[in-house]
N, C-alpha and C positions, 0 to 999 in steps of 0.2 A: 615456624609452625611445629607444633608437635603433635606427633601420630601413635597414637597408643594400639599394637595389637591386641586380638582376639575380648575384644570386649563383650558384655551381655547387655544384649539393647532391650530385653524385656523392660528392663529401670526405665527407659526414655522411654516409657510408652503408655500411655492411660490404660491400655487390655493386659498390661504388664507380662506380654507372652512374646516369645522368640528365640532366635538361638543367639551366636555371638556372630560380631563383625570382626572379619581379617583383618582391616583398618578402621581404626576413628579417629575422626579429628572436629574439635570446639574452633566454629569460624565466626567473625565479625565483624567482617567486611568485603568487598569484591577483592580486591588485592589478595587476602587469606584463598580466597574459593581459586585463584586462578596457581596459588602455589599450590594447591589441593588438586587441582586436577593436570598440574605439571607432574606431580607426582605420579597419580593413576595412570596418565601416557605412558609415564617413564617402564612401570611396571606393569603394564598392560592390564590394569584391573578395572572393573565394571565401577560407576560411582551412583549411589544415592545418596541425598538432598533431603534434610527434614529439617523441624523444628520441634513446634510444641510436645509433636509425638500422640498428638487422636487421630482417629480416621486413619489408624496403620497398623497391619498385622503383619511382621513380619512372620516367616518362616520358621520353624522349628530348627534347619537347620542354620539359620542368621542369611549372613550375604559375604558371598565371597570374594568381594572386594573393601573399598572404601567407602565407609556411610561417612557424611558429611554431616554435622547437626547445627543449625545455625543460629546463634546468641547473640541478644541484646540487639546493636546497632545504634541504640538512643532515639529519644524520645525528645522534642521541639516544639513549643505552642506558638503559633504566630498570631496573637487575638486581634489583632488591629485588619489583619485579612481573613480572618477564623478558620485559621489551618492549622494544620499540625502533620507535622513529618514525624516519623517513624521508622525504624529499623525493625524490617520482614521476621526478624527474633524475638521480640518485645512480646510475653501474652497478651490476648486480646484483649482479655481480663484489666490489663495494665492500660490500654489504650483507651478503654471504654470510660474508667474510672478517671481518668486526667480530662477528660475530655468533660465529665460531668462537672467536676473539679472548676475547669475554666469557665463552664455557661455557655458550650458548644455545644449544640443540642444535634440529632443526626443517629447518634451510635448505641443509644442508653438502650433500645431494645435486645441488641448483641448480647450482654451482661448475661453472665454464663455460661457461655459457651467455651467449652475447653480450646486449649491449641495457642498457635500465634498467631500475629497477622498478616505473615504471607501467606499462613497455610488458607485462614481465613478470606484470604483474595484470591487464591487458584480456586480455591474450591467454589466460592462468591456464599460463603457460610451465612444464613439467614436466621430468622425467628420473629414470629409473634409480627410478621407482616412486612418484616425490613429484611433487607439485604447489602452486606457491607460493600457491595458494587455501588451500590445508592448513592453513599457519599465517597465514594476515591475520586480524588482529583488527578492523579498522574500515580504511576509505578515503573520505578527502576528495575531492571533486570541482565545480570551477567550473564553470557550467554556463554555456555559451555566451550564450542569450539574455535570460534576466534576469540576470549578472551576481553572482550569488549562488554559497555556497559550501555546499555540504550533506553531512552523515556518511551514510555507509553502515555499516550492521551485515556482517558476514562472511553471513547469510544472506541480508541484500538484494542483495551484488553476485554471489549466482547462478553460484556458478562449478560448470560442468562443462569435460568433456574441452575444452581449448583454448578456453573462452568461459568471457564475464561480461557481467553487465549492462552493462557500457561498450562492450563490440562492437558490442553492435547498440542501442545507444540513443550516436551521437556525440556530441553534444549537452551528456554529461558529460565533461567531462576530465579524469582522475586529476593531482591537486597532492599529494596526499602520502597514509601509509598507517602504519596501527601492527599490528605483527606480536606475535603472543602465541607464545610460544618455551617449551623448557624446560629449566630448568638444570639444568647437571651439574658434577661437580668436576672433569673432566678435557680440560679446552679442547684439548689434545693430537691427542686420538682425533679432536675433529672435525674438526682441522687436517688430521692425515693423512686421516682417511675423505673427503675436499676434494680434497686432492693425487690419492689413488687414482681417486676420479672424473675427476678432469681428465685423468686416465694413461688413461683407459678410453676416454675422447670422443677426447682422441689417436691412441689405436688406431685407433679405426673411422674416423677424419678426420681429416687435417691441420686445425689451429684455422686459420692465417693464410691460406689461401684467400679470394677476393674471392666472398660467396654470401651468401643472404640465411637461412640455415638449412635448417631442413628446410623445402622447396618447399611441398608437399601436406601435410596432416592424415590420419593412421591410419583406411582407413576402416574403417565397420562392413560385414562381410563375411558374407552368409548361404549361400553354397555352401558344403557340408561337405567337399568334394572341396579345395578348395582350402586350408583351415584343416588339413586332411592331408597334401595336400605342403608344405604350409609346413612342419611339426611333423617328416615324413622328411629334410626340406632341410637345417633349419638344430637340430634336436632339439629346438628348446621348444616350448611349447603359446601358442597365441594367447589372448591378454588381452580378456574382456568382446568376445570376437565381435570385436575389430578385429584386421587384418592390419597390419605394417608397411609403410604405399607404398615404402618404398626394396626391398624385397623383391618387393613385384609390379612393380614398373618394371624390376625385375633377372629377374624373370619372361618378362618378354613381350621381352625379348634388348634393353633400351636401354640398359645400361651403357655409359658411354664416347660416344653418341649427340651427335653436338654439331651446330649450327647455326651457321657463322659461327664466330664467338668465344665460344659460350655453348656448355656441357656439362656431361651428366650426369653426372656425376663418378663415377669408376672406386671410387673406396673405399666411398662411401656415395650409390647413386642415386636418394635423395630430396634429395641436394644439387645443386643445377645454380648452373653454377660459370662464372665469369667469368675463362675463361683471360690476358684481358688484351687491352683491348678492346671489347668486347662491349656489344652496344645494348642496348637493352629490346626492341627491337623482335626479334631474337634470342631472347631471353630466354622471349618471349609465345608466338613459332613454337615453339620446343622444349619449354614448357611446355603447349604445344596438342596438339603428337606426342605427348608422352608421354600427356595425357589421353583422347587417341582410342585409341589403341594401348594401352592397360588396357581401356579400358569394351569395344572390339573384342575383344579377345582372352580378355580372365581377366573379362568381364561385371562392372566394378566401377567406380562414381566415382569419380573422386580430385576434391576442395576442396582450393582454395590455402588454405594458412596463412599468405601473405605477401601484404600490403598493395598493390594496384596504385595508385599515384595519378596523378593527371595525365594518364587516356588517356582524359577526352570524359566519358563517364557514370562516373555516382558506385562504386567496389568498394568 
């Protein structure tokens, strides 16, 4: 293994913001993660776990131990059972597209969505109706402290809206995953229905924006008053009781709201956006306005959906 000090993880990060890590190290396997965190014992240093690098802000001042970033793992079509294995490294992006590629149909809604595809299964990353819980068929995971590698069934890892059992149990770390798909004869359609998605996320948001995705998680919203103006606003009906927070942030007048060099972004304000520049420290202020100022106003929580690390206590 090799461990490079004091690196700048802004680079590993679509919000392109943070400070440096004390340790880094490129891993590609469970065997690599378990010398990795042989190490961190050794040295008594705190470790975090990424990959794609959305959905993460670190800290202005980095992290004072070993960040872990995990790469590649490979990619395996099995068509004759229409799976496909995967290493939790691999972008989504990559796995969506192979997938279309074969005439496995299942994934083509994902198309676009930054990151990889473990980050995409802790988190159970969705769009446009789908959820890549939908089709996992099993996920591997090296568990931190014994060192061991254990299968999940698609029921053990629990996914609901934006969770799985690896959110709230860290402990496990996603190495790799087999997705049960199914086949079609016309690899075409799910190319285009792919493209036509990624035309759709374009609409509503420039892709190459420095942002961590959507900010906040959809909440669930019990005033009926509100699931009515939303339904007069924008003409559709709200899904399973949840509202879209980029629609109450655009509610309560914070579009375009910026702090510094961080902003809620005028095309879709569940994104806050890193005009160029912009701290964490930024980030947290504007991400605190906009929570007060819903729960104030439209009486609703908004939950980050994006990872804090490096600021004191554990998010």
């Amino acid at each position: 293994m090799t461990f490079k000090s004091n690196i700048p993880l802004a680079q590993y990060t679509t919000f392109r913001i943070g400070g440096t890590a004390r340790l880094f190290a490129d891993v590609g396997n469970a065997m690599e993660l378990a010398e990795c965190y042989e190490r961190a014992q050794k040295d008594d240093l705190p470790v975090f776990v990424f990959s794609g690098g959305s959905n993460i802000v670190f800290s202005d001042q980095g992290f004072p131990g070993l960040v872990i970033r995990l790469t590649d793992g490979g990619l395996q079509i099995d068509e004759k059972r229409s799976r496909i294995s995967v290493g939790a490294g691999i972008p989504l992006g990559v796995l969506v597209e192979r997938a279309n590629k074969a005439g496995l149909s299942g994934l083509e809604n994902l198309a676009g969505i930054p990151g990889s595809v473990g980050g995409a299964i802790r988190g159970n990353a969705g769009a446009f109706g789908v959820e890549i819980g939908d089709s996992v068929f099993s996920v591997k995971a090296f568990h931190s402290e014994s060192g061991m590698v254990r299968e999940f069934s698609k029921k053990e890892c629990d996914f609901s809206y934006r969770h799985s059992f690896f959110k709230t149990h860290p402990k496990y770390i996603i190495v790799s995953a087999e997705f049960r798909l199914t086949p079609t004869t016309h690899p075409d359609r799910l190319l285009e229905a792919s493209r036509e998605i990624v035309a759709l996320r374009e609409a509503k948001h420039p892709q190459e924006v420095f942002c961590a995705g959507s900010f906040f998680m959809n909440p669930v919203v019990e005033n009926p008053k509100l699931h009515e103006e939303f339904q007069k606003d924008t003409g559709k009906e709200s899904k399973n009781k949840r509202l879209p927070a980029g629609w109450l942030i655009d509610h309560v007048g914070l579009r375009g709201k910026m702090i510094g060099h961080a902003k809620v972004s005028e095309a879709h304000p569940n994104y806050l956006i890193n005009t160029g520049g912009a701290t964490a420290e930024e980030v947290l202020t504007l991400a605190s306005i906009v929570k007060q100022r819903v729960r104030d106003e439209a009486g609703v929580m908004l939950a980050a959906e994006v990872q804090l690390i490096g600021f004191g206590a554990p998010h």
